[in-house]
Structure formats: structure tokens, C-alpha cells
C-alpha positions as CSV (number, residue, x, y, z in Angstrom):
1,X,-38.7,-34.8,20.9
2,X,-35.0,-34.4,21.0
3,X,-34.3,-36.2,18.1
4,X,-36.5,-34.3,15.9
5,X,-34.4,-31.3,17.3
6,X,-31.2,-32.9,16.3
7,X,-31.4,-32.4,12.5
8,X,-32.2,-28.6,13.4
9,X,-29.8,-27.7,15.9
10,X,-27.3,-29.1,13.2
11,X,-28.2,-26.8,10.5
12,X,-28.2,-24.1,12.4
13,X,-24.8,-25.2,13.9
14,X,-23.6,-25.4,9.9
15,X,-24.9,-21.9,9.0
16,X,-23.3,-20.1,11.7
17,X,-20.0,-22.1,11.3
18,X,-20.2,-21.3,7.3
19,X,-20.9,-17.3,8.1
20,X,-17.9,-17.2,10.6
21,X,-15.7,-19.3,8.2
22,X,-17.1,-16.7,5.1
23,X,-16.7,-13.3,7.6
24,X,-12.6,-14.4,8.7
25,X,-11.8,-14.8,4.7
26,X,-12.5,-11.4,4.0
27,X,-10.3,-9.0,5.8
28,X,-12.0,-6.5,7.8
29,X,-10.6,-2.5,6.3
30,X,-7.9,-1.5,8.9
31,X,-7.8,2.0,10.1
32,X,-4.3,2.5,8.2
33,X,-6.5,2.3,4.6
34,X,-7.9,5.7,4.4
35,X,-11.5,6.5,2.7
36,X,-10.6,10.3,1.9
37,X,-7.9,11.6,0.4
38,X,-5.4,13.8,3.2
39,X,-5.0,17.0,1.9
40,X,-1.5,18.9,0.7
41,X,-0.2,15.7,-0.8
42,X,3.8,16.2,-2.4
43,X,5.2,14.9,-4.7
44,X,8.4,12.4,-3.8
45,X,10.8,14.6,-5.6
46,X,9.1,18.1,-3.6
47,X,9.5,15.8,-0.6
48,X,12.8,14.6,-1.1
49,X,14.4,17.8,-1.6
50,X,12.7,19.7,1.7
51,X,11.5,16.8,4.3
52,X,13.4,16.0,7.4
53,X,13.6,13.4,9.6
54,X,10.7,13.6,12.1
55,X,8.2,15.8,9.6
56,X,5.2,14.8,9.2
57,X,4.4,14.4,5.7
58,X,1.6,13.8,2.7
59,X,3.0,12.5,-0.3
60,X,1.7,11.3,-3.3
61,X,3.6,8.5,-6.2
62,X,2.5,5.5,-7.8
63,X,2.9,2.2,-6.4
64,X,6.0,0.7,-8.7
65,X,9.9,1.0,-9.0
66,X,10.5,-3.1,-8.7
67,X,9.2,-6.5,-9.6
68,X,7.0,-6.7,-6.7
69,X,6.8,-3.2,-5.0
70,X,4.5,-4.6,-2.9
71,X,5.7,-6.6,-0.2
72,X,3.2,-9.6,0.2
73,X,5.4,-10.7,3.7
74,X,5.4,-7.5,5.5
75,X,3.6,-3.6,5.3
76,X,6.4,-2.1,2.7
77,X,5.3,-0.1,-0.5
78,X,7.5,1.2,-2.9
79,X,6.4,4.3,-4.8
80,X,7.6,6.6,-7.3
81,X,7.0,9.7,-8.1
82,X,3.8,10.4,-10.9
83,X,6.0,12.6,-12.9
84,X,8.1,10.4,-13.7
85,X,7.2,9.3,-17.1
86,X,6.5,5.5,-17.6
87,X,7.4,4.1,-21.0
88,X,6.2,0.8,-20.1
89,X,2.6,2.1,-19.8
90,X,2.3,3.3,-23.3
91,X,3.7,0.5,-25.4
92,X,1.3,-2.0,-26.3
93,X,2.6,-5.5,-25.1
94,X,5.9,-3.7,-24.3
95,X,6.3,-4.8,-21.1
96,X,4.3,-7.9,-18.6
97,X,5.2,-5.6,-15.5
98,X,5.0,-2.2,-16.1
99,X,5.4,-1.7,-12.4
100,X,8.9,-1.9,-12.3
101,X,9.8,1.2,-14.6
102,X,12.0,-0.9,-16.6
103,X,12.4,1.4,-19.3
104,X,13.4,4.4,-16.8
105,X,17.3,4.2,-15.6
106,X,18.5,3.2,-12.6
107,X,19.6,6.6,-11.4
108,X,15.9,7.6,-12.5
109,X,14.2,5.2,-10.3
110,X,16.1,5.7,-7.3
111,X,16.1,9.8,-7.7
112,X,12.3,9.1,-7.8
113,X,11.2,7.1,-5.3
114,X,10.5,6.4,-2.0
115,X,9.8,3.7,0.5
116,X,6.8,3.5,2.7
117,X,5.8,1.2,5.5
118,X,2.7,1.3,7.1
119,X,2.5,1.6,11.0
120,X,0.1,1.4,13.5
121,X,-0.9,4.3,16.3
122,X,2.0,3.5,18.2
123,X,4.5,3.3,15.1
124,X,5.1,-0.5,14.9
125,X,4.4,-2.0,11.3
126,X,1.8,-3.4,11.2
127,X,1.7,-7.1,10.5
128,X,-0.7,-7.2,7.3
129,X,0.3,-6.8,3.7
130,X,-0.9,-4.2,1.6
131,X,-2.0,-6.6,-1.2
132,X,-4.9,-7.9,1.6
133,X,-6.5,-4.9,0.8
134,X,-5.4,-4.7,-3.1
135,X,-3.0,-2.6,-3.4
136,X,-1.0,-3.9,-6.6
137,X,1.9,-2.3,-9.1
138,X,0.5,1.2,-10.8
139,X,-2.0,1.8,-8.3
140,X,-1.9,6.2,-7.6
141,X,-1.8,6.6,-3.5
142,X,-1.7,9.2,-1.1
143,X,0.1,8.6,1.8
144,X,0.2,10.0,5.3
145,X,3.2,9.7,7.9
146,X,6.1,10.3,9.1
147,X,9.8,11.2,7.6
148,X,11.7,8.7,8.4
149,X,15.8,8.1,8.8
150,X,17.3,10.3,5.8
151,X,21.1,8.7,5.9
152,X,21.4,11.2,2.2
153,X,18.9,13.0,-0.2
154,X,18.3,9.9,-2.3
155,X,16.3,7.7,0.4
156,X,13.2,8.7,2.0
157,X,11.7,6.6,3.8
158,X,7.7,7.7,5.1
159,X,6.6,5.3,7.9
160,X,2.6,5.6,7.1
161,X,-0.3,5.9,9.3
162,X,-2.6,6.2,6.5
163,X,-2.8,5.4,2.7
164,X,-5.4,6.1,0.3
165,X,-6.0,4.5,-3.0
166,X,-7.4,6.8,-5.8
167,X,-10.2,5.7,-7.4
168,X,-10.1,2.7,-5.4
């Protein structure tokens, strides 16, 4: 009788081990990816000019301003501003990563962009990539926070509770 369990009790065995092994591939959503968009979103250069260290903030850019402004090692995200006009994205072929804004100047980019890192409730980053959750170059986002340390006007630096995807 036992034997003819065996067989069973080993297929079942495999089927759960294969749903466990299928449900820890797929990264559960974290609360830091919001669902809706937060409302009074800024742009980086409205944000730059007025936001303090301390405020909390809603801003809105494009996911871009480097080769990879999506850090794959940690919870960083480079954005830029939307109005900042992308040359990259309307030349056919011009460019493989028209992410980086290699067509805008340096003095551009920076004037233009911001850095955000993604915290948890009590403000420490949170140990998951954005790209988990595909986030890539180009992508528009909303992003909710805090103003970080602002050593000068060109660096803002938004340490995010929340980010939201458009159309995503």
C-alpha cells in the first residue's frame, strides 16, 4: 500500500517544489512601485529652482541622462527633466541608447536632471533594483519623496517612497 503511495507523494512533492521555484522568480510588486499616479507632480527644473532640503516633493522626468541611468546594483534612478528635448529620439538609427541624451550638452544634462533613490518607510534604500520591476532608459515616471542634501542649485537629489511608471 505504501509503495503505490510513493509515485504520488512524489508528484505532488515536484509540483509544489516547481510552483515555489516559479512564484520566487517573479518578484512580488513592492510597496515603493505605485499603481496611481501622486498628484501635483513638478517638473525637475520647477523643483530645482524652489525645493529645499527636507520638502516633500512630487516630481516628474524621464528615466535617462547616462549609459545606464538605472542602477542594476542598488535603488538609484537618474531622471531628466521631459522638457528637455531629446534629439536622440527623433533620428532614425541616430543613436543605440537614446537614454543617455547624448546629443544634449553637458551643462544641459546636469541643469536638467536629478537623482533619485528609492527608500523604504523608515528611509533606508531599499535593497532591490529598479530594473526588477522594469524600469529601463526613457521610461516617463512620477516620483514621490523627499528633497534631499542640496550642496548648490544644480544637484537635487529626491530619496523616493514611491514611483510610478506611466503607461506601465
Amino acid at each position: 500500500m505504501f509503495a503505490s503511495l510513493a509515485p504520488a507523494a512524489l508528484l505532488l512533492g515536484c509540483s509544489e517544489s516547481a510552483e515555489q521555484a516559479q512564484s520566487s522568480t517573479k518578484p512580488s510588486t513592492p510597496a515603493w512601485v505605485l499603481t496611481a499616479a501622486p498628484e501635483g507632480a513638478v517638473s525637475v527644473l520647477e523643483a530645482k529652482a524652489s525645493a529645499k532640503e527636507g520638502d516633500e516633493i512630487v516630481l516628474r522626468g524621464r528615466i535617462g541622462g547616462g549609459a545606464e541611468p538605472v542602477s542594476a546594483e542598488s535603488s538609484v534612478i537618474r531622471i531628466v527633466d521631459a522638457g528637455l528635448f531629446n534629439q536622440c529620439t527623433v533620428e532614425d538609427d541616430h543613436c543605440p541608447t537614446p537614454w543617455d541624451y547624448c546629443c544634449a550638452s553637458s551643462e544641459e544634462l546636469v541643469g536638467h536632471s536629478a537623482t533619485v533613490q528609492l527608500v523604504d518607510g523608515s528611509g533606508n534604500p531599499i535593497t532591490q533594483s529598479p530594473t526588477a520591476h522594469g524600469f529601463v532608459g526613457l521610461d516617463e515616471v512620477i516620483v514621490r519623496g523627499t528633497v534631499g542634501a542640496r550642496p548648490n542649485d544644480e544637484v537635487l537629489v529626491v530619496r523616493a517612497t514611491g514611483i510610478y511608471r506611466k503607461g506601465g
